[in-house]
N, C-alpha and C positions, 0 to 999 in steps of 0.2 A: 313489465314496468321497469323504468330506467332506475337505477340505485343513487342516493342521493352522495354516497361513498362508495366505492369499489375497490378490494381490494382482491389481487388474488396473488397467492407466492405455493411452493412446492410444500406439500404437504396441507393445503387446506382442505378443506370436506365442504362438497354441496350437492344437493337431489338433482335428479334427473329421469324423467320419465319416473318418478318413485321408488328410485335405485339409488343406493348410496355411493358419491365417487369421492374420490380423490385427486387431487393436482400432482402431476410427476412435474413438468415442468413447462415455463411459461415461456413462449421466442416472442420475444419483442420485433426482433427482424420480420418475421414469418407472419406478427400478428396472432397467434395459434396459441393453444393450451392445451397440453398431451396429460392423459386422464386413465386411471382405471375405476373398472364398477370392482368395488369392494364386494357387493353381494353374488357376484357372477363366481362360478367356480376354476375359469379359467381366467388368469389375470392377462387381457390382454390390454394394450393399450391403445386408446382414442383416441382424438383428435375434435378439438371445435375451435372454430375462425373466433374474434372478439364482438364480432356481431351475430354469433350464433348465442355468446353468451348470457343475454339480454330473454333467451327464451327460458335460460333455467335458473336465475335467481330472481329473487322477489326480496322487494324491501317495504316496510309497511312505511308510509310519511307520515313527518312529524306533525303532530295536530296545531302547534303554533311554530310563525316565523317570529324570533323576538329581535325589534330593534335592538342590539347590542348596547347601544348608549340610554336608552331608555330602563335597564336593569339595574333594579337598585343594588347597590352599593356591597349590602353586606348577603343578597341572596346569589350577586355574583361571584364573589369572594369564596363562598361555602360550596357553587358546582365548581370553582377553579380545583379548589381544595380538593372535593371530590374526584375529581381525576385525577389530580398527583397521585392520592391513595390509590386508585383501580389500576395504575399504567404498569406499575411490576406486574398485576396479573394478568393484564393482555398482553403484555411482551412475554411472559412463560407460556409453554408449551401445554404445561398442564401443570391447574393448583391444585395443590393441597386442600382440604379441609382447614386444615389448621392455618394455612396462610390468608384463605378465607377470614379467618377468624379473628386473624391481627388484623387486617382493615377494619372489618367491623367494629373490634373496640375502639383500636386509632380515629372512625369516624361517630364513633357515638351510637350506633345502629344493630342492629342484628344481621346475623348470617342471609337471610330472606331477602333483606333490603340491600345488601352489597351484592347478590346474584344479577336481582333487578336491574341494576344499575349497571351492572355489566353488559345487561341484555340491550337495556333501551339505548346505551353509546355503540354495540355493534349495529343495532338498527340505522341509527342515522350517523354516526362519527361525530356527531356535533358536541360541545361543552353544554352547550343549551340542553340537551335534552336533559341534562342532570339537576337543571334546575326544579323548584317546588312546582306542581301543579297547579293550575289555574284555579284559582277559588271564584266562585259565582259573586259571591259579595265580596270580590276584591277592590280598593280602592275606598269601600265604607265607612263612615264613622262609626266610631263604636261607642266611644266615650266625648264626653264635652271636652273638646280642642281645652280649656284650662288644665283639666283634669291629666290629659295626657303631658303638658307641658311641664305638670309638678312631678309627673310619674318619673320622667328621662333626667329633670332636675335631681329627683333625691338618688337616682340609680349613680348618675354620673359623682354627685358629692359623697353619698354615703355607702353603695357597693364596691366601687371602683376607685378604692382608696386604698392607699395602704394601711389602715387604721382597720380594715377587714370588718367593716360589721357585720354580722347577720341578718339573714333575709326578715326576720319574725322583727328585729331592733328598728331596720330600715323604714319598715309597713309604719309601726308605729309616729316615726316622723311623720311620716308621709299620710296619718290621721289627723296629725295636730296642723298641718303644713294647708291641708282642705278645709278643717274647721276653721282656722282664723280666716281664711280666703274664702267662707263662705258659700263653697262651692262644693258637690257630691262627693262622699267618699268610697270610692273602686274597694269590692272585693278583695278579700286577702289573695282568692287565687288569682285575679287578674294580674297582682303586682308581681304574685311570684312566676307567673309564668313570661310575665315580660323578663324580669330577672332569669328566668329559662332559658332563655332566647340569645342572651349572651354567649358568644365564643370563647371556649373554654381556653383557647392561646390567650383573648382579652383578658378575660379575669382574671386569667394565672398574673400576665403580665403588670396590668394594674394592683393587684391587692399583693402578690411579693415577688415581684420584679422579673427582668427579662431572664435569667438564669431557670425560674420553677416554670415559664413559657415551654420550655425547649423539649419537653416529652410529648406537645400535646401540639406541636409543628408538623405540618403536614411531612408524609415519608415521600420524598424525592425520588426512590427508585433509578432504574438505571436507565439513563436516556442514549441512545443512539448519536456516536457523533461523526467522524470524517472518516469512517472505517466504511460505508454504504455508500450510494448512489443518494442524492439527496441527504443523507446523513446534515451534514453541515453548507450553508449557501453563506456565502458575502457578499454586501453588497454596498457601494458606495458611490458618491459622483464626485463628476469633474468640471469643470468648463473645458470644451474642445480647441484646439489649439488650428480653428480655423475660419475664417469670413467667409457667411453665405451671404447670398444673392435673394432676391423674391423673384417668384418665378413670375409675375404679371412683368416688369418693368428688365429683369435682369440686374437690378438693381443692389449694392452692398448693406447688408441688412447689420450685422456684430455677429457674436459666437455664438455657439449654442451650447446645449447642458445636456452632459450624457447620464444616464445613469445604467451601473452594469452590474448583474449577479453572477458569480461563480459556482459551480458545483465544488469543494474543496475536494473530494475523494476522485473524480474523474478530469478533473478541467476543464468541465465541460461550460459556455454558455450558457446558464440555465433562461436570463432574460434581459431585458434591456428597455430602457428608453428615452429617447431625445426629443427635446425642442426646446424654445428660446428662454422659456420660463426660466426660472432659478430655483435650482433644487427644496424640495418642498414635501410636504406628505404630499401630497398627490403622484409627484413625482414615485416616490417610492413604494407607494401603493401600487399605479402601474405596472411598476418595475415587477415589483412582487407577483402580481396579479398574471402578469405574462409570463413569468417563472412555473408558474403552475399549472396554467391553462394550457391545450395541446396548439402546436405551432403552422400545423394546414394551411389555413385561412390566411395570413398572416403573409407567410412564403407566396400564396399564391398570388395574392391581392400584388406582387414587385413581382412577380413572374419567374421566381427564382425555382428550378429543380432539385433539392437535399432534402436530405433528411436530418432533421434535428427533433429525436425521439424523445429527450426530457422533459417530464410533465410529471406534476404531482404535487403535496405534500411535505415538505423538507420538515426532519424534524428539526433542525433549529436554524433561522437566520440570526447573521453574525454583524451585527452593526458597531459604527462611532457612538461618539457620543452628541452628534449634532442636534440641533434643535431638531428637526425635521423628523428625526428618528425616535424622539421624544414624547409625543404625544400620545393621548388617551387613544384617540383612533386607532390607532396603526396597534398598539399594546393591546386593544382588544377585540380586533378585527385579526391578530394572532391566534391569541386565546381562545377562541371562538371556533376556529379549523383546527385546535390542538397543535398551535406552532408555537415552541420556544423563543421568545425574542431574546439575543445574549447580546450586552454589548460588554465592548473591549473597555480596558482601560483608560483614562484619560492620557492623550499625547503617547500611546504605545502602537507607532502604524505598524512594528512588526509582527502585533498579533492580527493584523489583518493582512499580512504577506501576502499570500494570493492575489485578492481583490488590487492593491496598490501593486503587484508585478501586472498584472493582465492591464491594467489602464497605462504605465506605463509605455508596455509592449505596442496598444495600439496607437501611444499618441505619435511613437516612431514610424508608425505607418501612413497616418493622418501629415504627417509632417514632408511626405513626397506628394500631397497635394495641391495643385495650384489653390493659391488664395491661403497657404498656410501661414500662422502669427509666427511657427515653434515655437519652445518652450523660453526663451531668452534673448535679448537684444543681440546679443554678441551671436548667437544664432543666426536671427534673424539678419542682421547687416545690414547691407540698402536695400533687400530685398524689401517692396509695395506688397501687404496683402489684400490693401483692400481694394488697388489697380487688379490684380490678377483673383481674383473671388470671381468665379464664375458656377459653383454647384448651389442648388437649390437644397434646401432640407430634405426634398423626396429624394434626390437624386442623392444625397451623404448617405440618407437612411437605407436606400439599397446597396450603395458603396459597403457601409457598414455592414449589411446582413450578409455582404459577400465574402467580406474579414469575416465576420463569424463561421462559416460556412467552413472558411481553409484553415482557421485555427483549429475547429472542433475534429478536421479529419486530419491534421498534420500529427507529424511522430513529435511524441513528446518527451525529450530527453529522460525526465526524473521518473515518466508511468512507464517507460521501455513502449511506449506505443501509443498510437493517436488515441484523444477524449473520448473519443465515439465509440472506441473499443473498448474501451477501461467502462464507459458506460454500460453497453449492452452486457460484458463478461457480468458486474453486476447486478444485472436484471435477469441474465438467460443464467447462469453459473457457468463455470465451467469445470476441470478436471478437481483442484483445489477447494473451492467454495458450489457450494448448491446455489446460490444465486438469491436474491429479496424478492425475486417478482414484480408486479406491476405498482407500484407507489399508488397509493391513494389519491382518487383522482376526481375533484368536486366536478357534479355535473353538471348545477345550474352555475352558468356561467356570470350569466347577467347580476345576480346577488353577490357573488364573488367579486365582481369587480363594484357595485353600489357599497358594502360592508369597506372597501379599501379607499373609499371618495370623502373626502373634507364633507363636515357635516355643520349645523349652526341651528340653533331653534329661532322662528317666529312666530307670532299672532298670527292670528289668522279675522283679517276685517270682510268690512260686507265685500268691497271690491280685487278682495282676493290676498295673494300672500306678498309683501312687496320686498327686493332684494336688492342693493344697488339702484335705489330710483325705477328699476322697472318690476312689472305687475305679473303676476302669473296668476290662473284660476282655472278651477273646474268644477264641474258638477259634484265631488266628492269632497266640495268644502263647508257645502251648505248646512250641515248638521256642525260644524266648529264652531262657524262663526258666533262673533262673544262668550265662548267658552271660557271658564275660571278655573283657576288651579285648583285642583281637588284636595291639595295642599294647604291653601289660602285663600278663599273665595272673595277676597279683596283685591288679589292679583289676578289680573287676564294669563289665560293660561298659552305655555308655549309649545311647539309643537316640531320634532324633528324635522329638518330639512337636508337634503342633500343636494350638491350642484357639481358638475363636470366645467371644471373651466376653461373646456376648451370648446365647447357650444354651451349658452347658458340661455341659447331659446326652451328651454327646460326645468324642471326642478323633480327631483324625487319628495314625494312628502309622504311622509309616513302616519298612516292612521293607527293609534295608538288603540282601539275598537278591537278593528278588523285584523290587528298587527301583519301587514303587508304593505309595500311599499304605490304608491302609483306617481304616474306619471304627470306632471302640470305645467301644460303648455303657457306662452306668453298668454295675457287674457288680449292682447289686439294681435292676432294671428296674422296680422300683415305684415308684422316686423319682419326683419332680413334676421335669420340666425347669427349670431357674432358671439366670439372669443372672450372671455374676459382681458384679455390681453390688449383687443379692441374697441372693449370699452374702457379700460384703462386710458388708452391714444385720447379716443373722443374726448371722455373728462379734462382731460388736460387741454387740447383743443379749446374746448370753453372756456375754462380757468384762462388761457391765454390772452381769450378776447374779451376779458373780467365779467363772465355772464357767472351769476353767483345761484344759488337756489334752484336749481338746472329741476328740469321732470324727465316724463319719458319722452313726449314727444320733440322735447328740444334735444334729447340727446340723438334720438333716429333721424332726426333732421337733419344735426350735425354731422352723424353719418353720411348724410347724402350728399351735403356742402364738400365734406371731403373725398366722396368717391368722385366729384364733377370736378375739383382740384386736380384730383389724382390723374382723371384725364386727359385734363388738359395740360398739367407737365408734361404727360407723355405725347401728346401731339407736337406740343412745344421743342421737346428735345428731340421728335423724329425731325424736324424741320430744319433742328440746327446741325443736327449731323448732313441731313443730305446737303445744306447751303456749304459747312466745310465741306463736306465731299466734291464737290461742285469746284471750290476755290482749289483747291490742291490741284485737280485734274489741271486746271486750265493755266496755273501755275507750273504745271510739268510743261504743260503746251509749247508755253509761251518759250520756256528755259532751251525746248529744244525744238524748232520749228520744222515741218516737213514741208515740201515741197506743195503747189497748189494745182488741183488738176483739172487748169481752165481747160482745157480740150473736152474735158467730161461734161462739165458743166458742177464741178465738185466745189467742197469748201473747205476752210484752213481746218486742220485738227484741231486749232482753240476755238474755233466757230462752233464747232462741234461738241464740244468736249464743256463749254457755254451752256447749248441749246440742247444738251442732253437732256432727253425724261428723268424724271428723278427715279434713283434707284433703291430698289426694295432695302431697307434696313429694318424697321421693326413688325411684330406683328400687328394688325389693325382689330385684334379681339378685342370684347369689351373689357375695360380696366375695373381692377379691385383694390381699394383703396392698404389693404393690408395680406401678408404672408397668413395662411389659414394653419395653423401648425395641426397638425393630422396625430394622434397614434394607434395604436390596432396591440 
């Protein structure tokens, strides 16, 4: 069974044939993992490929996938919490007893329940798995919607005061509070165990201030930072300092937006990614998401031959303070894989040194290609970029992977030697360091990259889920439709969505049931897939020609009014290049006249030169009304 986290480094223990082994040490180069059997009398050592590895570890999966943003608020907060407290004991070698023992009190628990807990996060690596267990009547009323409203009423004014009242004083209100409102009065223990429930940082902090907080703040422990291989990533973008083309027409499109991660400890590349949009979480999600995920596919899809071994895990990404870097997604679509989000200072680029030299480095290389803006007018001079623009975004993006490629194997003044080296020395060890081993490395990919996607809640109607004017559905709606918030059954209830906008013939919708995500195609499957980008065009297309109130089928239609535009510019402009082409010739003709060779029965060179077939200039494929921006 494939593991849902993998990790392995020198010195870890796992069965084999019902033998206990050990890791001496891992080659990333080799692929290989050199092993002794601890119960053999003779220590020799082993050897198994990373596809042999798959036959000797086993991981049990987790019984729920939890939408991330669908976790309420304070049961998220408590597994967060919960792993600050366990990460000193999975970083040590071996605890104590007694170290044991400080978590447990720190987390309110017994010695039993912080093993546990130990167990079930080496199981799957997830934060989720730390959360409470699924209750059967979760989600149920328990008490009369008033009754609860007066409960959270009198906790917030009368517990959560600094006037410190008592649980037994509080109740009492909260008697007289139902008898005048006419409404049932809750159990002593009901009130006190919502009163339970409270976080004892809250309490502290409400009833005598942030200073009596501070015993009962989660312990921080010691996190890994630019001392390891992934240790520390940055990551930031730029607009690129060059005019592409579309590859249907050849035509000048504007700049594109790069976005790039650095390994701090090696210099390595960890990810990247471009296109026209403007930097966004999505963007950075991407970024992130190919930082992690392994680079094969990717390399191979541009045809490129390297190796770029970095995948995994990073314990902490190092960001600004940009909106983009900002949001609830990305903060816990982190959290979630057990990543650190750290941002710098406001207006301090030199704590992101790295990241701002390496974007620097490569805009000087970007700047020796045709079609570049550079960085400044006086740069730039009379050079035209957008006369000389002739790379496509496919053709930058392999450009690019090929800078990546010489950067990550060139010497690097300040490591005494290329990233790729300083990489693998931290993964294989060498004579000085024993080495990290293989970085924790998720294996569902496709969740990895859904968990790191813009997300939004809707309704769910008879005719499906609608986003931007257009319609999606599937058979796995049927059971939502007119569903109420379980919250407020006066309000239609809403429902996670996620969209990719860079094809949004799609939506991920998440059954909150089944907690799993599924796929929901347009509900008229005849549409043409398109970009959000290219719906964007469309709409404004409309807005243009004052069509107000637009649906679906006026916008795919408009789509199609502009792919029949699009080709016929382009017929139009292959027409007027061949007619100049045409005038020039017969204009050189004319300027310089050759001899006529009536003997042959021949004619003048501008007869010729006239009467010439017209000559190949454009290709005659079919035209696409927009640039499809791609990432991988």
């Amino acid at each position: 069974m494939t593991l849902a986290i993998t990790e392995l480094y020198p010195g870890s223990v796992f069965m084999k044939d019902g033998k206990t082994c050990c890791v001496r040490k891992v080659s990333r180069r080799r692929k290989s993992v050199h092993y002794i059997d601890l119960d053999g009398e003779v220590s020799e050592v082993f050897c198994l490929t990373f596809d042999q590895l798959q036959d000797i570890t086993e991981a049990k999966p987790a019984k729920d996938q939890f939408a991330l943003e669908k976790i309420n608020e304070y049961d998220w907060d408590e597994a967060v919490r919960s792993y600050m407290l366990l990460r000193p004991l999975m970083q040590a070698e071996n605890s104590t007893v007694a170290e044991v023992d400080e978590v447990a009190k720190a987390a309110g628990v017994n010695r039993s329940t912080v093993y546990r807990w130990l167990n079930k996060f080496a199981t799957s690596g997830r934060v989720t798995s730390l959360l409470r267990s699924r209750r059967s009547d979760l989600c149920t009323i328990k008490l009369d919607p008033a009754v609860e409203t007066l409960i959270s009423h009198v906790i917030s004014e009368k517990i959560l005061t600094g006037q410190q009242l008592k649980t037994a004083k509080a109740y009492r209100d909260l008697e007289r509070e139902c008898t005048s409102r006419n409404v049932p009065v809750p159990h002593y223990n009901t009130f006190r165990a919502r009163v339970r429930r409270i976080a004892p940082v809250l309490s502290a902090e409400k009833r005598r201030g942030k200073n009596a907080a501070l015993p009962y703040r989660a312990i921080k422990g010691t996190i890994r930072d630019a001392d390891t291989p992934y240790g520390e990533i940055q990551i930031d973008h730029t607009p690129v300092d060059i005019i592409l083309v579309d590859s249907e027409h050849r035509l000048p499109l504007r700049r594109p937006y790069l976005t790039l991660a650095i390994c701090v400890h090696t210099r390595m590349i960890a990810g990247y990614y471009i296109a026209f949009d403007p930097p966004g979480a999505l963007a950075t999600g991407i970024c992130i998401a190919n930082a992690i995920l392994p680079k094969e596919a990717l390399l191979a899809h541009f045809g490129i031959d390297t190796s770029w071994p970095c995948q995994g895990l990073p314990g902490i990404i190092h960001v600004d303070n940009a909106r983009e870097f900002r949001g609830n997604m990305l903060k816990r679509a982190c959290e979630e894989y057990g990543v650190e989000l750290r941002f710098r200072a406001v207006k301090t680029p030199q704590h992101g040194a790295h990241i701002e030299r390496l974007i620097g480095t490569f805009m000087d290389e970007v700047h020796t290609l045709p079609g570049t803006t550079f960085s400044n007018s006086e740069q730039k001079g009379e050079y035209d970029s957008v006369e000389n623009a002739v790379m496509t975004l496919y053709e930058f993006e392999k450009w690019l992977l090929n800078l990546i490629r010489a950067h990550n194997n060139l010497f690097h003044g300040t490591l005494r030697m290329p990233p790729i080296q300083k990489y693998l020395q931290g993964v294989d060890g060498s004579d000085g360091s024993p080495g990290v081993g293989i970085e924790a490395v998720v294996d569902d990919a496709e969740r990895l990259r859904i968990d790191f996607m813009p997300f939004e809640h809707r309704g769910v109607h008879p005719y499906g889920i609608m986003v931007d004017n257009i319609t999606y559905f599937s058979d796995v709606l049927h059971r939502w439709v007119g569903a109420r918030d379980p919250d407020s059954l006066k309000r239609k209830r809403k429902f996670l969505i996620r969209r990719d906008p860079r094809d949004i013939s799609f939506i991920f919708f998440y059954d909150p049931q089944l907690c799993r995500y599924f796929k929901l195609p347009y509900r008229d499957v005849a549409h043409p897939a398109i970009s959000l980008w290219e719906l964007r065009v469309v709409k404004r297309y409309l807005d243009d020609q004052g069509r107000k109130d637009v649906d679906e089928e006026q916008i795919f239609k408009a789509y199609s009014e502009m792919q029949a535009i699009s080709g016929s510019a382009k017929e139009q402009t292959k027409r007027a290049k061949q007619q100049r082409l045409k005038k020039e010739r017969a204009h050189t003709a004319a300027a310089h006249p050759t001899p006529t060779l009536g003997e042959s029965g021949g004619q003048s060179a501008s007869q010729a030169a006239v009467e010439e077939p017209n000559s190949p200039s454009m290709p005659a494929e079919p035209p696409t009304p927009f640039e499809e921006v791609e990432a991988y």
